[in-house]
C-alpha positions as CSV (number, residue, x, y, z in Angstrom):
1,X,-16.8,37.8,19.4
2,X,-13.2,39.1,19.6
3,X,-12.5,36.9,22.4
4,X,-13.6,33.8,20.4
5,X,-11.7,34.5,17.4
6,X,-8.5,35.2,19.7
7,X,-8.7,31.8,21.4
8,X,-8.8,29.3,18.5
9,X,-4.9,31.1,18.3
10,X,-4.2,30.0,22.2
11,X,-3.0,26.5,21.4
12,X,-2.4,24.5,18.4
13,X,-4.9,21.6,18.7
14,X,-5.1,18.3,16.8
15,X,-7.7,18.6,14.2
16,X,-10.1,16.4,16.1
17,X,-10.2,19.4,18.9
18,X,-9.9,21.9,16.4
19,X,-13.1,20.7,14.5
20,X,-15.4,21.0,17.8
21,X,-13.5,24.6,18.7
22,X,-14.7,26.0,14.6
23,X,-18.2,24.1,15.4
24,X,-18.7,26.4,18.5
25,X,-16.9,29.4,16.8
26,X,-19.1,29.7,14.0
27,X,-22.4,29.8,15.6
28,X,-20.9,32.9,17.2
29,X,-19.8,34.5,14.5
30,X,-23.3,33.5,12.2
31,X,-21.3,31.8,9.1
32,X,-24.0,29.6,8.6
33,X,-21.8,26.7,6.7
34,X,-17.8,26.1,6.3
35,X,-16.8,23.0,4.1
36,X,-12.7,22.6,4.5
37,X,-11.2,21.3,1.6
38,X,-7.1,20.1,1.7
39,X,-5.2,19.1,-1.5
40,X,-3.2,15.3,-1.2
41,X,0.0,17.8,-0.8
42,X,0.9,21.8,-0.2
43,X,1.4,23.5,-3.7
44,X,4.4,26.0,-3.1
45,X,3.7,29.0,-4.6
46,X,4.8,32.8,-4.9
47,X,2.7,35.5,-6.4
48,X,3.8,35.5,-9.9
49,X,2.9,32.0,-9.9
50,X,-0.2,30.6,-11.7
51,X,-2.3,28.3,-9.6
52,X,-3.4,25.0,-11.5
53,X,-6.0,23.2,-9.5
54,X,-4.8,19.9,-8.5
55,X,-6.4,17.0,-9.2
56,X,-7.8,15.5,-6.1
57,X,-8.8,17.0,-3.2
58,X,-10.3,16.1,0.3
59,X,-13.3,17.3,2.4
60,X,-11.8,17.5,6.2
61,X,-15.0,19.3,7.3
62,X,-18.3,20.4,6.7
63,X,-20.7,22.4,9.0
64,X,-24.0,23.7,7.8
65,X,-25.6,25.2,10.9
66,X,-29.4,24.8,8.5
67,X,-28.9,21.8,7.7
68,X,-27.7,19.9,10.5
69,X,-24.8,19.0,9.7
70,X,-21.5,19.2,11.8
71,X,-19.0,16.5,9.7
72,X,-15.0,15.6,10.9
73,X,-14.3,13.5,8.1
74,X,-10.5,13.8,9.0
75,X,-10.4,10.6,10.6
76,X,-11.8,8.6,7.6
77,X,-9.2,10.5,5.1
78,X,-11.6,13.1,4.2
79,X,-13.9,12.7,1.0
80,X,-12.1,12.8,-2.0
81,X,-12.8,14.7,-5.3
82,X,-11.8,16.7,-8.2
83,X,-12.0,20.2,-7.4
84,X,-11.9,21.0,-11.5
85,X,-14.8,19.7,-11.9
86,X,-16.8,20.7,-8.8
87,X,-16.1,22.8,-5.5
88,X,-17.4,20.4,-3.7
89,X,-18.2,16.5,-3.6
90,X,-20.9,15.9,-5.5
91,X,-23.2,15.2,-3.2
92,X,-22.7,17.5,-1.0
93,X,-23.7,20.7,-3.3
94,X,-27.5,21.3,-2.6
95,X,-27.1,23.7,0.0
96,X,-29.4,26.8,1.0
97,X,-29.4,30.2,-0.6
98,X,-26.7,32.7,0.3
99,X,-23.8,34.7,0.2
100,X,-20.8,32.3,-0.5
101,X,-17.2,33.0,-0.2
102,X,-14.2,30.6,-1.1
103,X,-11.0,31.5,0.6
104,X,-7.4,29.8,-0.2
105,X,-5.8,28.1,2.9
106,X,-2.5,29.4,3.4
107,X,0.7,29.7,5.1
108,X,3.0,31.7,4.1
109,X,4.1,30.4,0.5
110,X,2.3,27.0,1.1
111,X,-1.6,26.4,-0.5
112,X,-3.1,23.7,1.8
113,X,-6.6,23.8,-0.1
114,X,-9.3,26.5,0.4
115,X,-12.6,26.9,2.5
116,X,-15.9,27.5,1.1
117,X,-18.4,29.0,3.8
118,X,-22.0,31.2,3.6
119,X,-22.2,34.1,5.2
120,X,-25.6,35.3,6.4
121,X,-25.0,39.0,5.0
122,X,-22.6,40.4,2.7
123,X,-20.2,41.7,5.4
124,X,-17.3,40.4,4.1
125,X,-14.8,42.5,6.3
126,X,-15.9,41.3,9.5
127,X,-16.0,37.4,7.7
128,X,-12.5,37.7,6.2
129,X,-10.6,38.3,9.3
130,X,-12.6,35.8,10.8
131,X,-11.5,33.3,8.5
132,X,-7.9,34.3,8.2
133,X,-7.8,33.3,11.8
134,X,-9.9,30.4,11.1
135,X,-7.2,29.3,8.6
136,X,-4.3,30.0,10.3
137,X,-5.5,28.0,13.2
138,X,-6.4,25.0,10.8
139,X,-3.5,25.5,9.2
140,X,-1.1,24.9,12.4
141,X,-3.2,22.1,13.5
142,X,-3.3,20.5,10.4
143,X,0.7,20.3,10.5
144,X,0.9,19.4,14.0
145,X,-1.9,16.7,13.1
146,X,0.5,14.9,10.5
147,X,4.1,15.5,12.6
148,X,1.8,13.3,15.1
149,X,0.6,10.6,12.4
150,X,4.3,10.5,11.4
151,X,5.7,10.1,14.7
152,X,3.1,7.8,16.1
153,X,4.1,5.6,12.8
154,X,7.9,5.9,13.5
155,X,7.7,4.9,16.5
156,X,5.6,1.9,15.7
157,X,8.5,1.0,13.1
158,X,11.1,1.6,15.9
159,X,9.6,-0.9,18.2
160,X,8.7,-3.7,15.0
161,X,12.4,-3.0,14.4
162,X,13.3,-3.2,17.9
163,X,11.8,-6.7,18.5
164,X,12.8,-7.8,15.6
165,X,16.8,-7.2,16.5
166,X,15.9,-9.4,19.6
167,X,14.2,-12.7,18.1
168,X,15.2,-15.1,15.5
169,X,13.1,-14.9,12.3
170,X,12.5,-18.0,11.6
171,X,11.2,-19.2,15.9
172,X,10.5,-15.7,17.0
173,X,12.5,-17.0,20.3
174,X,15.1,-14.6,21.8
175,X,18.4,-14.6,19.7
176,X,21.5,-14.0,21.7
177,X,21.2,-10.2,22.3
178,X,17.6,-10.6,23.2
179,X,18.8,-13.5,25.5
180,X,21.6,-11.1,27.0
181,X,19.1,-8.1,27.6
182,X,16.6,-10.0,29.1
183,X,18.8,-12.2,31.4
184,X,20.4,-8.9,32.6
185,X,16.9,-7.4,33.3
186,X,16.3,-10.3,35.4
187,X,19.5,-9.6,37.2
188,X,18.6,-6.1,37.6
189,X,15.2,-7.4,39.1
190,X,16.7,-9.8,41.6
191,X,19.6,-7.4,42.6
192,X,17.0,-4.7,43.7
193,X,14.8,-7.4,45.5
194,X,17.6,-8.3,47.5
């Protein structure tokens, strides 16, 4: 169990990898259900601080080992709710009997969201560090998951941009720095063809 807990720390995975590392993580550990829950933004906060719930929130993931259920809803944006008025989206609150823990996702000052997972016994010890791994883990890949989205969107801009300081507007036909840039790659082409 040690060893399992030691290797969702070995790399910082996007949260698609991440999601099918926790899903084989859990069963060894026994938490019978984990539901991952991230707010739109990271509240900042320091210890004197109160905590006001957001608004919205979003379910990222949701295993229940009983029920069947092994859920990435990252890709779809998560499902959004208020977590004032319930833990968890609406439908998704009939679960089994059990010990129930909710745990704040954290990183250093930053709240992400929380976690809400069942435990099959009241060890809570032996869950807790468990979890702070768990969140830790999520946490990293969560960021590296965004920096990803962001740069994969950049560099979509870039090359719209990039194209778009080659062509005319209006004909979408090279303009004269496209027409310099490709005539020289031409040259290029036939110099190294002999």
């Amino acid at each position: 169990t040690i060893f399992h807990l030691l290797t969702m720390t070995d790399t910082v995975p996007r949260l698609h990898e991440f999601f099918n590392t926790v899903v084989n993580n859990l069963n060894v550990v026994h938490i019978g259900m984990l539901a991952m829950c991230i707010y739109d933004e990271p509240i900042d906060l320091s210890p004197q601080d109160d905590f006001e719930m957001p608004d919205k929130a979003r379910l990222l993931f949701l295993v229940d080992n009983e029920a069947k259920v092994q859920e990435n809803y990252y890709e779809k944006g998560g499902i959004e709710f208020s977590p004032k008025d319930e833990i968890l989206p609406g439908r998704l609150e009939n679960f089994a009997r059990g010990n129930y823990f909710v745990l704040p996702v954290f990183l250093q000052s930053e709240n992400y969201g929380y976690l809400v997972c069942r435990f099959p016994t009241n060890n809570y010890p032996v869950y807790t560090i468990f979890l702070k791994i768990l969140v830790n883990s999520f946490v990293h890949s969560y960021v590296f998951s965004k920096k990803e989205e962001e740069k994969a969107i950049l560099a979509e801009k870039n090359q719209n941009l990039n194209f778009e300081s080659k062509t005319d507007e209006l004909t979408k036909l090279f303009n004269r720095r496209g027409f310099y840039e490709y005539g020289q790659q031409l040259l290029d082409v036939s110099v190294a063809a002999g």
